[in-house]
C-alpha positions as CSV (number, residue, x, y, z in Angstrom):
1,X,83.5,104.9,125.4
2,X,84.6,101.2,125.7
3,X,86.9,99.9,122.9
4,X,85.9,97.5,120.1
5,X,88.1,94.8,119.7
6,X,87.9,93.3,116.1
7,X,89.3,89.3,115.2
8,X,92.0,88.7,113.6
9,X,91.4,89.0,109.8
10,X,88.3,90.2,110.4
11,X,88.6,92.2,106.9
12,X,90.0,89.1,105.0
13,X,86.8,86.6,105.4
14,X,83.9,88.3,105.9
15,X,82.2,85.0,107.4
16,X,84.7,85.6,110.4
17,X,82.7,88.4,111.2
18,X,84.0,91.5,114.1
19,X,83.2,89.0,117.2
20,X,86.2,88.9,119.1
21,X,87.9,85.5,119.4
22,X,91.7,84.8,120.9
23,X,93.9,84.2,118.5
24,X,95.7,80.9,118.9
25,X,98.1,80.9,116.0
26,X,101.9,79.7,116.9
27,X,102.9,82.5,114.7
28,X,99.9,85.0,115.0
29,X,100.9,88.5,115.2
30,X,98.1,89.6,116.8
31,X,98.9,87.3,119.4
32,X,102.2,88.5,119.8
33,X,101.4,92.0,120.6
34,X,103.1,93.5,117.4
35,X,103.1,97.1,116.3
36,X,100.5,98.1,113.6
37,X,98.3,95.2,114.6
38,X,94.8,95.2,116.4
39,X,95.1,95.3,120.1
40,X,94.1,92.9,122.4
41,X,91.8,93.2,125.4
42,X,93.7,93.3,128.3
43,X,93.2,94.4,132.4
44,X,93.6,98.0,131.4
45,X,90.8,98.3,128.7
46,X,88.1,97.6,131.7
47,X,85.5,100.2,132.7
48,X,85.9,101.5,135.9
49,X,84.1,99.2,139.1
50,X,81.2,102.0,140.1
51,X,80.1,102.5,136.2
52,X,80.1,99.2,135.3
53,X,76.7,97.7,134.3
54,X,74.7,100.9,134.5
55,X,72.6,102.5,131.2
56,X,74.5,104.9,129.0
57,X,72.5,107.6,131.6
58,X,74.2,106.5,134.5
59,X,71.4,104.9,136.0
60,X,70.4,101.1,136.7
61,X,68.2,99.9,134.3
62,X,65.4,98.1,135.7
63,X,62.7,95.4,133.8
64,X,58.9,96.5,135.1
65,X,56.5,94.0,134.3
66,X,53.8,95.7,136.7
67,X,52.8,98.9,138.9
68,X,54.2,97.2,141.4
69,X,57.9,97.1,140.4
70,X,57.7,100.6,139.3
71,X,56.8,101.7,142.7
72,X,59.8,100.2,144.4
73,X,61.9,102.0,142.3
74,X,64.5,104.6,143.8
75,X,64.4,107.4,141.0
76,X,67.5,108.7,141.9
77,X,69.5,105.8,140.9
78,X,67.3,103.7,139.0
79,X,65.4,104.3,135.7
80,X,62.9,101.7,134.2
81,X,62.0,99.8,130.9
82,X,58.5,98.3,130.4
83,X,58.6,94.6,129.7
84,X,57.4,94.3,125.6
85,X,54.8,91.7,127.3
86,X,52.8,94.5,129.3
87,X,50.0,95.5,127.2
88,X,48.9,99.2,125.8
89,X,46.5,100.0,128.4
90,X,48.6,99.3,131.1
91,X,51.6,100.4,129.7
92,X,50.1,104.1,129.5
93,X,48.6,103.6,133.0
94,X,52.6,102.8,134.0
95,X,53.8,106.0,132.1
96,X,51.4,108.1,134.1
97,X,52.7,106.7,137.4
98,X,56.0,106.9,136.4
99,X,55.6,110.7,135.4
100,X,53.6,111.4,138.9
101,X,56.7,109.6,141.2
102,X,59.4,111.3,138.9
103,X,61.0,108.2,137.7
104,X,62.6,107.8,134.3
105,X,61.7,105.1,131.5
106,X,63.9,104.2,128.3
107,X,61.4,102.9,126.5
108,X,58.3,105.6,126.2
């Protein structure tokens, strides 16, 4: 699981909010790296290059907007998610397909 970085007196001012920003402060301890403060991203916090960008899963999540797309899908790697624009009828008609070629979709 990837780290969450927190700003800098994220607990002090709630309107800072836990978005990470750099801290820029000439005498920022954050910025300084120093002990018993909140870490800083940095190269080695990155996920590693094959995982990177795939669902939770492990598979690549794909956007279907028709039967179409869902047929070109490799179901060993790829899972889907139906597009919120695709209607009921279809959508069910896509499930059905989906079950029938074995593929996977997030969003039943």
């Amino acid at each position: 699981m990837k780290k969450k970085f927190k700003r800098q007196e994220y607990a002090r001012y709630k309107k800072l909010g836990q978005k990470w920003r750099k801290p820029k402060g000439k005498t920022s301890k954050t910025r300084r790296y120093e002990k018993g403060k909140p870490a800083m991203p940095s190269v080695g916090y990155g996920s590693p290059k094959d995982s990177r960008g795939l669902h939770p899963s492990g598979y690549q999540d794909i956007l279907l907007c028709n039967i179409k797309e869902l047929e070109d899908l490799d179901p060993e790697y790829q899972a889907g998610r139906i597009s919120s624009t695709v209607g009921r009828r279809k959508k069910e008609i896509m499930l059905e397909k989906a079950k029938e070629l074995g593929i996977k979709i997030f969003n039943k």
